[in-house]
Backbone bond lengths (Angstrom), bond angles and torsions (degrees), N, CA, C in turn:
res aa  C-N    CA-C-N  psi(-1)  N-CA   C-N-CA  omega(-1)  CA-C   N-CA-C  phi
1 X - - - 1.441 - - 1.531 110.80 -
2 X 1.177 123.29 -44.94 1.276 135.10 165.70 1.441 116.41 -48.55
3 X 0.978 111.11 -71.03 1.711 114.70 178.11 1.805 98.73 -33.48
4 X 1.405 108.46 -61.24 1.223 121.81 -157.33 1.523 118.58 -47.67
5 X 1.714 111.89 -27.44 1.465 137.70 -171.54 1.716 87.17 -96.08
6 X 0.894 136.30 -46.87 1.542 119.42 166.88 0.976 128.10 -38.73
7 X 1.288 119.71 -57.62 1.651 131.24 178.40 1.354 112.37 -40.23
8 X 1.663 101.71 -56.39 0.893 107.02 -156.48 2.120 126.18 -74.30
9 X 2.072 75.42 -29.25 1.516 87.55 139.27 1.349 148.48 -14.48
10 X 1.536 84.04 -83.40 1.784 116.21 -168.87 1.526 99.91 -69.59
11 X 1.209 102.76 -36.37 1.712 112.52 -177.51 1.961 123.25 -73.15
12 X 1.659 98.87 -6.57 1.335 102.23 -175.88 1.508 94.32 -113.08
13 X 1.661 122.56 -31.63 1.259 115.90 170.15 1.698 119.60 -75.90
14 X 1.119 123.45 -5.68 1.275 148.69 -176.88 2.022 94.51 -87.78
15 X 0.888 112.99 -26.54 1.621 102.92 172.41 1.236 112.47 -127.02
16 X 0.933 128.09 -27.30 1.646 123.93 -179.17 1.591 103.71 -69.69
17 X 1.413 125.71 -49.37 1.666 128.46 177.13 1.543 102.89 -29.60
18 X 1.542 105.71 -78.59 1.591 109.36 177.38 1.550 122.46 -48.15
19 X 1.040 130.35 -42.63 1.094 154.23 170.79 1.799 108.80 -41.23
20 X 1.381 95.63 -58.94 1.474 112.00 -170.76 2.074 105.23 -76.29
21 X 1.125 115.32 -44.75 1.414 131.38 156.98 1.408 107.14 -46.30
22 X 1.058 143.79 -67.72 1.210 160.93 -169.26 1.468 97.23 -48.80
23 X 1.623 117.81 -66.12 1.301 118.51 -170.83 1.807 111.49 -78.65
24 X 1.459 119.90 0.68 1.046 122.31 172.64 1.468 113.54 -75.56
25 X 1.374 106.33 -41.00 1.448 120.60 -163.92 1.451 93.08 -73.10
26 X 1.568 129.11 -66.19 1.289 133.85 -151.66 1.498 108.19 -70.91
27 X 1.588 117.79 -36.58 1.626 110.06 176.94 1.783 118.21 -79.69
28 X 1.093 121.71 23.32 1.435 123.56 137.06 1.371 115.63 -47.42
29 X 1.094 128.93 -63.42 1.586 133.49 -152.15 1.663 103.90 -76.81
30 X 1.575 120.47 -45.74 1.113 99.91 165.70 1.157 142.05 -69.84
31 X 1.534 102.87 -9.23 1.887 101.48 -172.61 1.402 92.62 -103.64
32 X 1.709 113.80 -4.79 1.888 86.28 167.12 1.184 91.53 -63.44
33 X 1.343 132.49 -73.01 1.386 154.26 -125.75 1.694 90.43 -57.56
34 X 1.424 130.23 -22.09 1.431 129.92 -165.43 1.145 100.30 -96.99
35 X 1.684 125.69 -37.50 1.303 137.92 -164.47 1.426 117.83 -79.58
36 X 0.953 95.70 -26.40 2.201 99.93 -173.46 1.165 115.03 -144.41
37 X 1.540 130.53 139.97 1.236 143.45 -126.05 2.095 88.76 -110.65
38 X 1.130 119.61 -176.29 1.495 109.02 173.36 1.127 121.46 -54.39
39 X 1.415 111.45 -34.94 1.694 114.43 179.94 1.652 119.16 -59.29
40 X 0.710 83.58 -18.39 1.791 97.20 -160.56 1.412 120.16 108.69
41 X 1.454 128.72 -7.10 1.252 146.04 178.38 1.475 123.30 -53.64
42 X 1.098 116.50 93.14 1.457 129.41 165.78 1.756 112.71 -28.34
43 X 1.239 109.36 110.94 1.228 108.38 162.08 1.560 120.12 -68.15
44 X 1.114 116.43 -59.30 1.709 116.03 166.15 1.723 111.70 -113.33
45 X 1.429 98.36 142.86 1.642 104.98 -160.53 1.340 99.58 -72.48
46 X 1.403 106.98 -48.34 1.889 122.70 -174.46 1.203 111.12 -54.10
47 X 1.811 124.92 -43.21 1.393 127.57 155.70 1.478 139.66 -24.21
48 X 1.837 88.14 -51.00 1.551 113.14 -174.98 1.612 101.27 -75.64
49 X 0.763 124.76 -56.90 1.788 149.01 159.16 1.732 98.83 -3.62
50 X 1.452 103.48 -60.90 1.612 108.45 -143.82 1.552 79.27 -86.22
51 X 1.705 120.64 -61.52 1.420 121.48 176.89 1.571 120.52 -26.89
52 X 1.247 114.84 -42.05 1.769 122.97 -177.72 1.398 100.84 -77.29
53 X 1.475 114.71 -26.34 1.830 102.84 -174.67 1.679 90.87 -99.00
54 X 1.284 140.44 -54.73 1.222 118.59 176.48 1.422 127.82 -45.16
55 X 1.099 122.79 -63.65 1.776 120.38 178.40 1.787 90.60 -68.39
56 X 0.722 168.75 94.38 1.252 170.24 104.61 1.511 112.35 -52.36
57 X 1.342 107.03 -60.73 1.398 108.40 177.50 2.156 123.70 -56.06
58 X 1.772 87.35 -35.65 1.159 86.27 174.39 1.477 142.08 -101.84
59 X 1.461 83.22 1.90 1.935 99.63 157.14 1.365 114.93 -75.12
60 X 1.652 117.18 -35.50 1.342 123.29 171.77 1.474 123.01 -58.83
61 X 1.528 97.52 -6.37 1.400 100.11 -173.34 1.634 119.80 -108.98
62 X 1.341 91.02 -33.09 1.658 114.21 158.77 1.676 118.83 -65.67
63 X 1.094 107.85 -11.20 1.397 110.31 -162.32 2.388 88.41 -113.79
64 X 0.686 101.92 -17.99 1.770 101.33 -178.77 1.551 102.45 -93.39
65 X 1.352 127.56 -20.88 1.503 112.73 -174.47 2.209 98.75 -130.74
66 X 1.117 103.44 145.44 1.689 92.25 -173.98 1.520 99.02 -84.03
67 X 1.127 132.24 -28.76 1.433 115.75 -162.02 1.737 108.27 -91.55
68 X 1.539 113.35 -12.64 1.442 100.05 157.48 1.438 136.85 -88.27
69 X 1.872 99.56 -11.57 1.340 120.75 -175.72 1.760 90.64 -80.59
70 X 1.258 113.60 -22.52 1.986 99.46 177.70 1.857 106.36 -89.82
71 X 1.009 93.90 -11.14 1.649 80.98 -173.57 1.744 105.59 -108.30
72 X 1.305 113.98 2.99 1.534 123.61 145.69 1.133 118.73 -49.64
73 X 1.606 110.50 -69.59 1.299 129.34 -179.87 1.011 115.69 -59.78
74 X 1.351 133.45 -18.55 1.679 131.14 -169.33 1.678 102.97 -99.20
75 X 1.829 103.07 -41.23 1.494 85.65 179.34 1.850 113.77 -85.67
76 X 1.135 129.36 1.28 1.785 133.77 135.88 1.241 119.49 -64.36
77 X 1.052 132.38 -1.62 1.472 135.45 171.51 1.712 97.75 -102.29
78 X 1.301 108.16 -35.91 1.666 102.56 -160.80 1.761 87.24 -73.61
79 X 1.331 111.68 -61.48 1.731 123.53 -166.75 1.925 92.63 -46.55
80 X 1.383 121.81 -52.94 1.295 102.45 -178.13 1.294 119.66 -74.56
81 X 1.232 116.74 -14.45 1.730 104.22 173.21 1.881 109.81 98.11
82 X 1.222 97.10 -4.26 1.629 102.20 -174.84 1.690 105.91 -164.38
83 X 1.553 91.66 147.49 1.552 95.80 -174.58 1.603 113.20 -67.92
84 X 1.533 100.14 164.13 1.987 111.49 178.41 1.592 93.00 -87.27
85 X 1.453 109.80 118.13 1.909 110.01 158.24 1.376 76.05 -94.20
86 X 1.908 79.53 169.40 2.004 106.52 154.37 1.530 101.97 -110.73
87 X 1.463 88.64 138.43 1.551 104.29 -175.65 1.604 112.70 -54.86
88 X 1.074 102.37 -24.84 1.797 121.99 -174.45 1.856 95.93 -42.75
């Protein structure tokens, strides 16, 4: 019986991990798309705040290799509906 509650364990932590990763990575794009106006303009500052310390890890990660740091930007461009200029 025991064994049996393991499995089933290992078998729910065995999909939810990926699962949970998965939905970390992909809900960036919509809450930019919620968070900032066309300009790039932060609707709430405190918002932007928590967003820059939560994805943290995965800007750090986009930002060490170029071809994931472009397909960041492309799928935040796709979720907002319009490309990132620099204000520059």
């Amino acid at each position: 019986m025991a064994d049996k509650k393991e499995s089933k364990t290992i078998r729910f932590l065995g999909l939810s991990i990926p699962l949970l990763l998965m939905g970390y990575v992909l809900s960036i794009g919509p809450l930019v798309a919620l968070t900032y106006d066309a300009d790039m303009k932060s609707h709430n500052p405190q918002i932007e705040k928590f967003l820059i310390r939560f994805y943290a890890p995965l800007t750090w990660v986009a930002d060490q290799n170029a071809y994931l740091g472009q397909a960041f930007i492309s799928y935040i461009e796709f979720c907002r509906g319009s490309e990132i200029t620099d204000a520059d």
